[in-house]
C-alpha positions in Angstrom: 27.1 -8.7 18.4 24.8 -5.6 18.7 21.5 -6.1 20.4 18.5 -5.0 18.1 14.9 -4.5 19.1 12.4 -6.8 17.1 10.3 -4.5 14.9 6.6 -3.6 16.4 3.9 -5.6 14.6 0.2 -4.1 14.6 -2.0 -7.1 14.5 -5.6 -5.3 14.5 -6.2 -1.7 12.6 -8.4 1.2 14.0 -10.7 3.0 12.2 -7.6 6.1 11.9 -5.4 3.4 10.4 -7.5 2.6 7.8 -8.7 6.4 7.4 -4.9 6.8 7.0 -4.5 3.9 4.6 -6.9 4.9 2.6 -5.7 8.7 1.8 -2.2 6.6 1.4 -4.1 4.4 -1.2 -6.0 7.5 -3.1 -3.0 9.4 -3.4 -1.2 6.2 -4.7 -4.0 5.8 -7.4 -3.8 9.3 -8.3 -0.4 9.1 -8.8 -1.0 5.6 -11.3 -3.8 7.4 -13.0 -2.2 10.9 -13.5 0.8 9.2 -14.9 2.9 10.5 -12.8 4.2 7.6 -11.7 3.5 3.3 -12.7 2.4 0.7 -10.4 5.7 0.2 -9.1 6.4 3.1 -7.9 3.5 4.2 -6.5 3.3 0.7 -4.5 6.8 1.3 -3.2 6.0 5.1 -2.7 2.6 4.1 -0.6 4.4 1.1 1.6 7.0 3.8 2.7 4.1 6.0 3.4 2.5 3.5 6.1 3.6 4.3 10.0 4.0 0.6 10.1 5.2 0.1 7.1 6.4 -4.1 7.6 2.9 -4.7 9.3 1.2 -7.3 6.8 -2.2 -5.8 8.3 -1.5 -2.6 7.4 0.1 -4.0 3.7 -2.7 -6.0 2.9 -5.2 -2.9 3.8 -3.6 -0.8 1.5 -3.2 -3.2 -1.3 -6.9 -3.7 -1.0 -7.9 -0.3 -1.2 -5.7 0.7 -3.7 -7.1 -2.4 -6.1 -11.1 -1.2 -5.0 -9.7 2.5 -6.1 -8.0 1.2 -9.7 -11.6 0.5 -10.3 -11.7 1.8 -14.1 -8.0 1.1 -15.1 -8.0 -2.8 -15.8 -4.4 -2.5 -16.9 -2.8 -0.7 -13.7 -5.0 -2.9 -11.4 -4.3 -6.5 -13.0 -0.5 -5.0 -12.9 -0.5 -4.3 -9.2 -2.1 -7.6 -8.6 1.1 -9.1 -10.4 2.9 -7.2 -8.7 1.9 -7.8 -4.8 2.1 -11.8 -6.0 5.6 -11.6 -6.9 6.4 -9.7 -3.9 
């Protein structure tokens, strides 16, 4: 059986995390609101984005500030809200 490392957790976020997470987020929104991509995608498009990408800190950051920048479109931001539930 191979050995395998457990994967690095960040528990707290710095101020450039959540500068980063943010840009991750506005892009993502852009993205949703341009049309060029649905909630889905973008979601899965910003998690891969993340440098910690399995860090529920850094998950639950973006998530946040992509719902606070989906302020205007009800129907992408109650559909990423499904969408985080499920997952």
């Amino acid at each position: 059986m191979e050995h395998i490392e457990p994967v690095e957790v960040k528990e707290n976020l710095t101020e450039l995390d959540l500068e980063g997470i943010d840009k991750i987020a506005e892009d993502a929104v852009d993205f949703i609101n341009s049309g060029k991509m649905d909630v889905r995608a973008a979601s899965r498009w910003a998690i891969h984005s993340l440098e910690d990408e399995w860090g529920f800190p850094s998950i639950t950051a973006l998530y946040h500030k992509m719902v606070e920048r989906l302020e205007s479109n009800f129907q992408a931001k109650r559909e990423l809200v499904r969408y985080v539930q499920m997952w």
